[in-house]
N, C-alpha and C positions, 0 to 999 in steps of 0.2 A: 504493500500500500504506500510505505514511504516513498518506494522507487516509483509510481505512478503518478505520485503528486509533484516530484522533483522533475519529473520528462514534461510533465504540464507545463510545469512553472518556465522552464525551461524553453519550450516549445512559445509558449505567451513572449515571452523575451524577444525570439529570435523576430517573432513575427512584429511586436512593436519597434524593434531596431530598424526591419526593412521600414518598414513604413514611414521611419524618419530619414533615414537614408532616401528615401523617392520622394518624399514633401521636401528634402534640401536639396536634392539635383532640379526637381519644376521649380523653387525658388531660386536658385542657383542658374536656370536658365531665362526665365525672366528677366533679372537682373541681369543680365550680360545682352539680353536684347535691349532694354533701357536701358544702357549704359551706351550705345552706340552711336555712333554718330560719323557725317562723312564732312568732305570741306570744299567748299564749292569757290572757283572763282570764276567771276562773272563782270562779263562788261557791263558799264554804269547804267545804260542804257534799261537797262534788263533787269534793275535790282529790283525795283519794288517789286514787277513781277513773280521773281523767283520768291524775294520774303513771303508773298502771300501763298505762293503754290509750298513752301515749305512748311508754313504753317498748318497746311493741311496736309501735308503727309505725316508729318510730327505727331501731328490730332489721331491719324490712324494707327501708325507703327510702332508709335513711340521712338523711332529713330531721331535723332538729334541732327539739325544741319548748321552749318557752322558758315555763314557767311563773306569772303571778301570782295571788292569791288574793284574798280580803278579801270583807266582805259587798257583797251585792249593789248596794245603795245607793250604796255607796263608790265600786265599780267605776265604774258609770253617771254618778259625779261625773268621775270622772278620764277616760271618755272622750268626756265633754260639753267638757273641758277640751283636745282632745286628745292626751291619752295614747293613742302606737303601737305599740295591739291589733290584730291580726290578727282572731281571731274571741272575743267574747263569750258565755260559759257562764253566763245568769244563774239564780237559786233562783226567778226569776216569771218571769210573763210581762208586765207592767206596765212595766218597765224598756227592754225590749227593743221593744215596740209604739212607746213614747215614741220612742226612735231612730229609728223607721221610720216614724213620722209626722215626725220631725224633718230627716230625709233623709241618716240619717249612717251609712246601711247598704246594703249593695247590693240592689237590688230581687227582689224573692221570698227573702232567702235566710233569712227566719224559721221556726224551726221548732221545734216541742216534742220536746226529747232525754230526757226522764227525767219520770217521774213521782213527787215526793217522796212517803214516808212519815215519819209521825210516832212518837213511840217515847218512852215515863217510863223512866229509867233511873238502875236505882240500884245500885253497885258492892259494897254490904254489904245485904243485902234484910232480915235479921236489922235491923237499926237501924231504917232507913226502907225503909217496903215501894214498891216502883215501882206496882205493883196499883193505879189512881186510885179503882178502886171501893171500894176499902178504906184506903185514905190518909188519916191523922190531923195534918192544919197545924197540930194543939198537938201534936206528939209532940215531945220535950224533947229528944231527938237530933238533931230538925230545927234546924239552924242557916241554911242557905239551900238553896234552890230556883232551880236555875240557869234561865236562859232566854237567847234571843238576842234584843237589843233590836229591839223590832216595828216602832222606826221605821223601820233600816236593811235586817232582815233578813224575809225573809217567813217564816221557821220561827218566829220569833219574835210574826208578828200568830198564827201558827197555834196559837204556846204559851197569849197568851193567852187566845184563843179555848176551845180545850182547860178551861184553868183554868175560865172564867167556867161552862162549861157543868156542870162536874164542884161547883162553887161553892168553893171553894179559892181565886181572884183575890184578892178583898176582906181573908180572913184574912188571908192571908200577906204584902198589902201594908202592912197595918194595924198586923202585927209586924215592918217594915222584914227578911223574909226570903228578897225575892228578889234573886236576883242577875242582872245585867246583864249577855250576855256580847258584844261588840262583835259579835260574828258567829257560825255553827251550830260553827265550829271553836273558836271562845275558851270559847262554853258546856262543850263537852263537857272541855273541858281541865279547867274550875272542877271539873265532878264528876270526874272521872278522877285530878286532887290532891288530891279530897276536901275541897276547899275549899269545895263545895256537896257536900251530902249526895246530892242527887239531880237530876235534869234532863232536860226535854223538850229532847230533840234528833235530827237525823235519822237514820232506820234505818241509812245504811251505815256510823254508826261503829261499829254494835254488832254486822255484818253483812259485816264484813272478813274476807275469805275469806284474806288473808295473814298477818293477824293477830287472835290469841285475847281476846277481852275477856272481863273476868271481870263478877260482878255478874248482874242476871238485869233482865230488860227487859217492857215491858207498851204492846204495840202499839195506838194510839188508832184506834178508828175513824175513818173516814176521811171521815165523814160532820158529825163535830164541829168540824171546823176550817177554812176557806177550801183546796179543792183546789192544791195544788201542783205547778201545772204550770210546768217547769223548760222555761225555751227559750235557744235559742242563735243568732247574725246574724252572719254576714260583716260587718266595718265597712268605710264607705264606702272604695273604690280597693284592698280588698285580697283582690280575687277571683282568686287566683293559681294555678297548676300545682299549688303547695304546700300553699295552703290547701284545694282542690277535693280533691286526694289525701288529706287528714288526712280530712276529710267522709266519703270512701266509704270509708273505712279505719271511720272512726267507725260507718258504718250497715251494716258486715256481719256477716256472720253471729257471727262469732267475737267482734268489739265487743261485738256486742247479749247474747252469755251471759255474759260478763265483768261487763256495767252491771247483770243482773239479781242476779248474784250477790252484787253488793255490796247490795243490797235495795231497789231499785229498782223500778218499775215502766215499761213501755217505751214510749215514746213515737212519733212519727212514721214 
């Protein structure tokens, strides 16, 4: 009888042991899913976008996404330098090619996420008209013309492109009236403090469905300025559970009306 009560006792044991050994591996997996997270760089153009689509994958997965920004150029320097990006949101496709001739992206994982539009926009239309067909570079309220530098930014070869074709370049380099803005985000900031009167910048600042901008805007055909094909790469070794889930998060349905509504055109 004693030996029966002891195999019992015994036997109870082994079985509450397992049972806390599997309640701390599902807890233990859990946690190591929220704990996770990837690191996104992404042209300026494109941030709020991606914040909001991030915060909705966040909402779902509990994956963590970890944000940086800057012109495209820039990015492309720092992760030629090894800066550890997860995946690459660039404003071109020239950047992202380079990498993938260079070998510093996972194989296929290039692809066009967005198609930029271009956009004149001017905060007070009363002063300076956005209107390019109508637009005076001696109008005396004109104090600058924001743009994003063409070396770094490709909204900025599209600005000047834009100008040259409209004939506006010349003048308004001639009267020291344009302004430089390091990237599609530092432009729009110059006109939006009014520190430029007006600015070629990308549709979805003016095209934020969470937030009202004021001013009136004049969309450039698309024909005038180098196509803006916006592409995105896995960087080399970082083809992960996390990154792959952000991806098909990014290309479903509910991504793809979110990217159009910020004014976008869709890609891949």
């Amino acid at each position: 009888m004693q030996r029966s009560r002891y195999r019992g006792n015994t036997m109870r044991v082994k079985q509450i042991s397992l049972s806390v050994v599997l309640m701390a591996s599902i807890l233990g997996s859990s946690a190591a899913t929220a704990q996770e997270s990837i690191r996104i760089a992404v042209a300026s153009n494109f941030l709020a976008t991606l914040k909001s689509l991030s915060k909705d994958f966040t909402a779902e997965t509990g994956i963590k996404v970890q944000v940086s920004n800057g012109a495209t150029g820039m990015l492309y320097a720092q992760i030629k330098k090894g800066a550890p990006y997860d995946l690459f949101f660039a404003a071109d496709a020239a950047r992202p090619e380079r990498l993938e001739k260079e070998g510093l992206i996972e194989p296929n994982s290039r692809f066009t996420y967005v198609t930029g539009k271009l956009v004149a926009w001017s905060p007070d239309a009363h002063k300076v008209s956005p209107d390019l067909t109508r637009f005076n570079p001696n109008n005396p309220r004109l104090h600058f013309f924001a743009i994003a530098n063409p070396k770094t930014a490709p909204y900025g070869l599209a600005a000047v492109a834009t100008l040259k074709h409209y004939g506006f370049y010349e003048p308004l380099v001639s009267q020291n009236k344009i302004a430089l803005g390091e990237n599609a985000g530092k432009t729009f900031h110059y006109v939006v403090s009014q520190n430029a009167q007006i600015g070629l910048i990308a549709k979805s600042y003016v095209s934020n469905p969470n937030k009202t901008i004021g001013g009136k805007y004049f969309e450039i055909p698309s024909n005038l300025y180098p196509k803006l094909l916006q592409q995105a790469v896995v960087l080399k070794g970082k083809q992960t559970p996390a990154t792959q889930a952000f991806l098909k998060f990014f290309k479903s349905q509910k991504a793809r009306k979110k990217i159009e509504a910020y004014g976008y055109g869709l890609g891949d």
